[in-house]
TINULO-887781 format. One record per residue (C-alpha): residue number from 1; residue in one letter; chain; x, y, z. Coordinates in steps of 0.25 Angstrom, whole numbers, plus 5000, padded with zeros to 4 digits. Example, Ala and Ser with C-alpha at 12.3 -4.5 7.8 and 13.67 -1.06 7.14 Angstrom:
BEGIN
+-----+-----+-------+------+-------+------+
|   n | res | chain | east | north |   up |
+-----+-----+-------+------+-------+------+
|   1 |   A |     A | 5049 |  4982 | 5031 |
|   2 |   S |     A | 5055 |  4996 | 5029 |
+-----+-----+-------+------+-------+------+
***
This chain:
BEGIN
+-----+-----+-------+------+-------+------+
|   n | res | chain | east | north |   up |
+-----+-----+-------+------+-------+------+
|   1 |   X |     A | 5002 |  5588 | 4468 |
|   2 |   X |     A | 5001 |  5578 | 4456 |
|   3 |   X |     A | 5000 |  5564 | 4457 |
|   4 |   X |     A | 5004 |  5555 | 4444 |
|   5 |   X |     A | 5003 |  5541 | 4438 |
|   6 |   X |     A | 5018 |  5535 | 4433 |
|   7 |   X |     A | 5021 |  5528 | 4423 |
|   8 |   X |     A | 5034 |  5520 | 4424 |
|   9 |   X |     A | 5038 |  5534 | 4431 |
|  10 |   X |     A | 5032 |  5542 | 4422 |
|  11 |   X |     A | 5018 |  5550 | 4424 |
|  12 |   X |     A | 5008 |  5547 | 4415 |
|  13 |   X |     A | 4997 |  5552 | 4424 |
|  14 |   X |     A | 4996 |  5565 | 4432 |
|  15 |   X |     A | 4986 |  5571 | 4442 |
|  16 |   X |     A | 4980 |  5585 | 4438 |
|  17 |   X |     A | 4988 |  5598 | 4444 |
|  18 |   X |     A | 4974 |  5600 | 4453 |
|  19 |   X |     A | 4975 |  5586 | 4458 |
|  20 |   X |     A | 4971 |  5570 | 4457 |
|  21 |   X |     A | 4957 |  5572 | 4461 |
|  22 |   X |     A | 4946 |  5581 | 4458 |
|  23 |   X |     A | 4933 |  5581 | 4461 |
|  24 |   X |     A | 4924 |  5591 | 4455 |
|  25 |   X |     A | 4910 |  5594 | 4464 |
|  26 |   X |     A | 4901 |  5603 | 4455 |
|  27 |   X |     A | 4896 |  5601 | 4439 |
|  28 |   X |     A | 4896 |  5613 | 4430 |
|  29 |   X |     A | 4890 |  5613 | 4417 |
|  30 |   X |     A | 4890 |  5597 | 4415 |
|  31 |   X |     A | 4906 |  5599 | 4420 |
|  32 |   X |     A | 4912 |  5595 | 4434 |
|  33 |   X |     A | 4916 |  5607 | 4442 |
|  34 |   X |     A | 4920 |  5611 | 4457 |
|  35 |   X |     A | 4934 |  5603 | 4454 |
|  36 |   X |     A | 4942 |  5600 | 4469 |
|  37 |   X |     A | 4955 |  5594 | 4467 |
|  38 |   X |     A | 4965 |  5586 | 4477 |
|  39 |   X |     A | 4978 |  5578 | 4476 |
|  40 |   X |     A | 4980 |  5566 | 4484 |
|  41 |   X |     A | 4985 |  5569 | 4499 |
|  42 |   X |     A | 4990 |  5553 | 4501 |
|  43 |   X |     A | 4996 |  5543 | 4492 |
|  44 |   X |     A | 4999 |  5529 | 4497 |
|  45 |   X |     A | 5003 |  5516 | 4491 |
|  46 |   X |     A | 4996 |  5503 | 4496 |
|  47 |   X |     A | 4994 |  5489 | 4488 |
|  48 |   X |     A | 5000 |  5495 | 4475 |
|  49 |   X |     A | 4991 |  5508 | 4476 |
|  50 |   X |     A | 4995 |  5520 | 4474 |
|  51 |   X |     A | 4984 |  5527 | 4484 |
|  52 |   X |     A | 4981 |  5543 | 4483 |
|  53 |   X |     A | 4971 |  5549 | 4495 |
|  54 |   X |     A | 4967 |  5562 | 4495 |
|  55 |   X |     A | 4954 |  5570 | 4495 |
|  56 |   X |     A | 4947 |  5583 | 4487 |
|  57 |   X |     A | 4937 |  5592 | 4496 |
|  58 |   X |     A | 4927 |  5595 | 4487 |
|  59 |   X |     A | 4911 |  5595 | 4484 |
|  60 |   X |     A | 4910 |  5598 | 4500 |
|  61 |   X |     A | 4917 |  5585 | 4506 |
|  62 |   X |     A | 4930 |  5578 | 4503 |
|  63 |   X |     A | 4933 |  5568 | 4492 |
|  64 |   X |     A | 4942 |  5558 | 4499 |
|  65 |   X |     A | 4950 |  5550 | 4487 |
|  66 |   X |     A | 4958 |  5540 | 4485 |
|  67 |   X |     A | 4966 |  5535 | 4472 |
|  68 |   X |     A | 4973 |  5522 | 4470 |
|  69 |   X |     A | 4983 |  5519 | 4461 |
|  70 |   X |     A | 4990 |  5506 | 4456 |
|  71 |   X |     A | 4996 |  5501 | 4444 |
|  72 |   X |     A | 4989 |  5489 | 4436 |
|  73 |   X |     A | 4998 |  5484 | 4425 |
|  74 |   X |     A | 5000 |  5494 | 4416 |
|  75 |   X |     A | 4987 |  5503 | 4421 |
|  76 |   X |     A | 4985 |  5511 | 4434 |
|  77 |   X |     A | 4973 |  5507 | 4444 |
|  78 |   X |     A | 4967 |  5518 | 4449 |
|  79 |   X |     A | 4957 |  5520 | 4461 |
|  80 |   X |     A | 4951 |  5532 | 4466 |
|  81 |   X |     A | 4941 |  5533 | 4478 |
|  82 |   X |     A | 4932 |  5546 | 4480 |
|  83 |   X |     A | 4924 |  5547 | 4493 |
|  84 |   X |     A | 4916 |  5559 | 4496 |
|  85 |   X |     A | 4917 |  5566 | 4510 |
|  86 |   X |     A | 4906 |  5575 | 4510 |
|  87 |   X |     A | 4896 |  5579 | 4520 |
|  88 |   X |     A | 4886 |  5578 | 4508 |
|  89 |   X |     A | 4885 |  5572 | 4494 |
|  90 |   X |     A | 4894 |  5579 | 4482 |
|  91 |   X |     A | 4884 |  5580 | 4470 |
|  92 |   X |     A | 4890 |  5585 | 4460 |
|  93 |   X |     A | 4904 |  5576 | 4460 |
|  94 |   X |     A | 4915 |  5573 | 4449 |
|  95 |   X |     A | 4926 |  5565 | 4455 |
|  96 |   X |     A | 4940 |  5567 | 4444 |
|  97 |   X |     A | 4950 |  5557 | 4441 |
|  98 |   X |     A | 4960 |  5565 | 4432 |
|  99 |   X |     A | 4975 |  5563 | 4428 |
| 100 |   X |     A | 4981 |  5569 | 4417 |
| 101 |   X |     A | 4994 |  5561 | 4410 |
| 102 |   X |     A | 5005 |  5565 | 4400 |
| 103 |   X |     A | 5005 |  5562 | 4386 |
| 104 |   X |     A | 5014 |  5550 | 4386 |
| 105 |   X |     A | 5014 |  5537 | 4378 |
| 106 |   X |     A | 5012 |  5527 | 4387 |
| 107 |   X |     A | 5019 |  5516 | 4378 |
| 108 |   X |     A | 5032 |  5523 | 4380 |
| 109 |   X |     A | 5031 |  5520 | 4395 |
| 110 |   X |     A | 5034 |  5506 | 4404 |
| 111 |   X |     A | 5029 |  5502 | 4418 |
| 112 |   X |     A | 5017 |  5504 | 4424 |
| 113 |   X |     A | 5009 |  5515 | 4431 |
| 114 |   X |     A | 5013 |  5513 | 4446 |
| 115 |   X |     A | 5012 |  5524 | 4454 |
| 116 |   X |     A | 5006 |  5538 | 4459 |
| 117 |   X |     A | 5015 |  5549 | 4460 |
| 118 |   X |     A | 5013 |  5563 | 4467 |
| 119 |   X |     A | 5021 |  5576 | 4465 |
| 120 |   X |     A | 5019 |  5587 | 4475 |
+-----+-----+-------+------+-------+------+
***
């Protein structure tokens, strides 16, 4: 499933092919490693947020997250919320915020980034 950011329509922003969230739970050689993916598994609208919740089991527990989304003039607001589910502490943590975008002139488009949309 991808998820992506429009521009008057248009994506401009995309969630990786292995999913909006990562968590990696190891280090190697200075490096994050261990990586656990995971796509939203709700999406609601609320106040003029655009609301994804999900979670990623990894590092022994769950990662229960939540992302909202909502445009602000021209530029989009983005919250994301990680809380750890875990029996014990998770020591060796890196939580990932990724998009990758297309290589487009932004001057050639009009509007405003305004919603979140999901492709199955």
């Amino acid at each position: 499933m991808k998820h992506e950011i429009l521009w008057a329509g248009q994506p401009v922003l995309a969630s990786p092919p292995e999913g909006l969230w990562s968590i990696a739970c190891d280090w190697r050689e200075g490096w994050p490693g261990d990586w656990h993916h995971a796509n939203p598994s709700e999406q609601i609208s609320a106040g003029g947020w655009t609301i994804l919740k999900g979670e990623v089991n990894a590092c022994g527990g769950a990662w229960v997250i939540e992302d909202a989304y909502r445009s602000q003039g021209r530029a989009l607001k983005g919250v994301r919320r990680f809380t750890w589910k875990g029996s014990r502490l998770a020591p060796k943590v890196t939580l990932s915020v990724r998009f990758g975008c297309e290589d487009r002139s932004v001057e050639s488009r009009q509007g405003t980034l305004c919603r979140v949309r999901r492709h199955k």
